[in-house]
C-alpha positions as MATLAB code, in Angstrom:
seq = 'XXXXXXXXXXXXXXXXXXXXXXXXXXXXXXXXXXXXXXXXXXXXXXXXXXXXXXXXXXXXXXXXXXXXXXXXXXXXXXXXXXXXXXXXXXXXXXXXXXXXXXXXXXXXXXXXXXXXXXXXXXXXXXXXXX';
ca = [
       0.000    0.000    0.000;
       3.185    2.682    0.493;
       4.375    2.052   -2.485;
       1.249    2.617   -4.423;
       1.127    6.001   -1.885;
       4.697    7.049   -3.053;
       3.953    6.537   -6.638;
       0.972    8.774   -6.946;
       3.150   11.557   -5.165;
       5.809   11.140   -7.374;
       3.196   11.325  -10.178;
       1.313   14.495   -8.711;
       4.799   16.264   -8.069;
       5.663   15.427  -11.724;
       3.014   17.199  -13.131;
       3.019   19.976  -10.648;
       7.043   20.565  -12.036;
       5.648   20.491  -16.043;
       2.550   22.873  -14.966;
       4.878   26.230  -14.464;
       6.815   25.421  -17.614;
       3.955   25.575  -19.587;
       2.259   29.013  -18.014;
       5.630   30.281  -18.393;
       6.124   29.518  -22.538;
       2.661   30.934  -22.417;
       3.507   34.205  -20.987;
       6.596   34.771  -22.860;
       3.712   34.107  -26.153;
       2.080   38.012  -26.863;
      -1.057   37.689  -27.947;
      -1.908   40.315  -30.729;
      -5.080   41.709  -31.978;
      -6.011   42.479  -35.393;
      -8.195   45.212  -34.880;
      -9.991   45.817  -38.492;
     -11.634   49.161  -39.237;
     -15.136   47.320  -38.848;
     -13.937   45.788  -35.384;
     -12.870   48.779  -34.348;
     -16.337   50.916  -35.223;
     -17.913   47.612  -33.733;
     -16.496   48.271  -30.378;
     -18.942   51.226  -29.302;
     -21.771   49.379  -30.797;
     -24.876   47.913  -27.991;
     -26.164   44.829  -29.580;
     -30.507   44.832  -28.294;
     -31.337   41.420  -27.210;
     -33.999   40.358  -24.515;
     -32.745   41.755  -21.515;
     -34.688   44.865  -19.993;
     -34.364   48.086  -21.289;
     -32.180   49.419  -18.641;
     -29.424   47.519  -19.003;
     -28.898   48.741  -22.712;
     -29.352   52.454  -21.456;
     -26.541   51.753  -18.945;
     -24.323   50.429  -21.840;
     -24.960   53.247  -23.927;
     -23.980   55.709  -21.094;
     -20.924   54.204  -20.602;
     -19.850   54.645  -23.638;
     -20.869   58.092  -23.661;
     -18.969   58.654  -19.925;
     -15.933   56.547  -21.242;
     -15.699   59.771  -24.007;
     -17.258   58.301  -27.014;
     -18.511   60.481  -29.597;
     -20.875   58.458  -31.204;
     -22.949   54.351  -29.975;
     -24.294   52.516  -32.714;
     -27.440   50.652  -31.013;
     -28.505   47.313  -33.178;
     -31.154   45.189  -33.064;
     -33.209   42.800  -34.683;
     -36.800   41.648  -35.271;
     -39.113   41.998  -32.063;
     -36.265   43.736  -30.115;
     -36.070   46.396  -32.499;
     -38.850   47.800  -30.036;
     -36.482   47.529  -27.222;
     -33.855   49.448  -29.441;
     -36.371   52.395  -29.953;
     -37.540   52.473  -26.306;
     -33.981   52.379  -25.411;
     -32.781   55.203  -27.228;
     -35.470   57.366  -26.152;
     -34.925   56.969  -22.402;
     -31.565   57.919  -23.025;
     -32.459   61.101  -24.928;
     -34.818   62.451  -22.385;
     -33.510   60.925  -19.291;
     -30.351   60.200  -18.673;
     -27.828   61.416  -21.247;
     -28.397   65.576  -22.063;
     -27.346   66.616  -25.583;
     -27.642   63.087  -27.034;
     -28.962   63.309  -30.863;
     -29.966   60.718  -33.552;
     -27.435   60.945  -36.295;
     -29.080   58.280  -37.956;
     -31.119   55.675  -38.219;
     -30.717   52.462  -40.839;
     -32.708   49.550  -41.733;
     -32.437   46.415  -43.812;
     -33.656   43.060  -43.584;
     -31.482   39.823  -43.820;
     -32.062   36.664  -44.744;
     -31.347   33.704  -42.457;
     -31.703   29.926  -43.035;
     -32.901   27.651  -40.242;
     -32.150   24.106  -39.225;
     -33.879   22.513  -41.534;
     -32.890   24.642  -44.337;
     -35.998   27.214  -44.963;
     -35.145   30.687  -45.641;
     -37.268   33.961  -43.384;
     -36.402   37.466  -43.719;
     -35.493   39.704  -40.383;
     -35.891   42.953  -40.232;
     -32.794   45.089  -38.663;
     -32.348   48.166  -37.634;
     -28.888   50.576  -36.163;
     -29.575   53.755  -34.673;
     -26.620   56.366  -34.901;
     -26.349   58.670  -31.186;
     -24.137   61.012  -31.194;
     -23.374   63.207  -28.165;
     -23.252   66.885  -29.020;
];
């Protein structure tokens, strides 16, 4: 029975001795971004999903307090509602001197599971802070 005991020691003090080797070649490794134009207008963007509306508006002001100029807010289908409400509580509420630049829809085409094609409607509203 030791000797089974001594060999899972050895064994867990083995690879406890390879563990820091690796986290060290991985430090040494820099990541690097490729930050594209699109990624980079992308970052002060506020994607609408199905969360409540107040938790977008907070996004959007911290953009806005962080020194943005301008939040793109994007949604699709049924929370394109959420979008609209969103933007107007920050307008008259919260953010002061807050303007729609602009406001752009489309509708894409997606394909489901089983292969049938629907159209969603989309829409990105431009705010820009005066």
């Amino acid at each position: 029975m030791k000797n089974m005991a001594s060999k899972k020691q050895k064994k867990t003090k083995e690879k406890k001795k390879e563990k820091p080797e690796e986290k060290a070649e991985e430090k040494e490794k820099p990541k690097k971004k490729k930050v594209t134009k699109e990624a980079a207008e992308a970052e002060n963007a506020v994607f609408i999903g199905r969360k409540p509306v107040m938790n977008y508006v907070v996004a959007c002001m911290t953009y806005f307090n962080a020194g943005e100029k301008a939040v793109v807010v994007k949604a699709r289908g049924q929370a394109i509602s959420r979008a609209v409400d969103t933007v107007e509580l920050l307008r008259r509420a919260f953010v002061k001197g807050v303007e729609v630049k602009s406001i752009d829809i489309s509708t894409e085409e997606l394909t489901g599971p089983e292969g049938q094609s629907r159209n969603v409607s989309t829409m990105e509203i431009t705010l820009v802070k005066a």
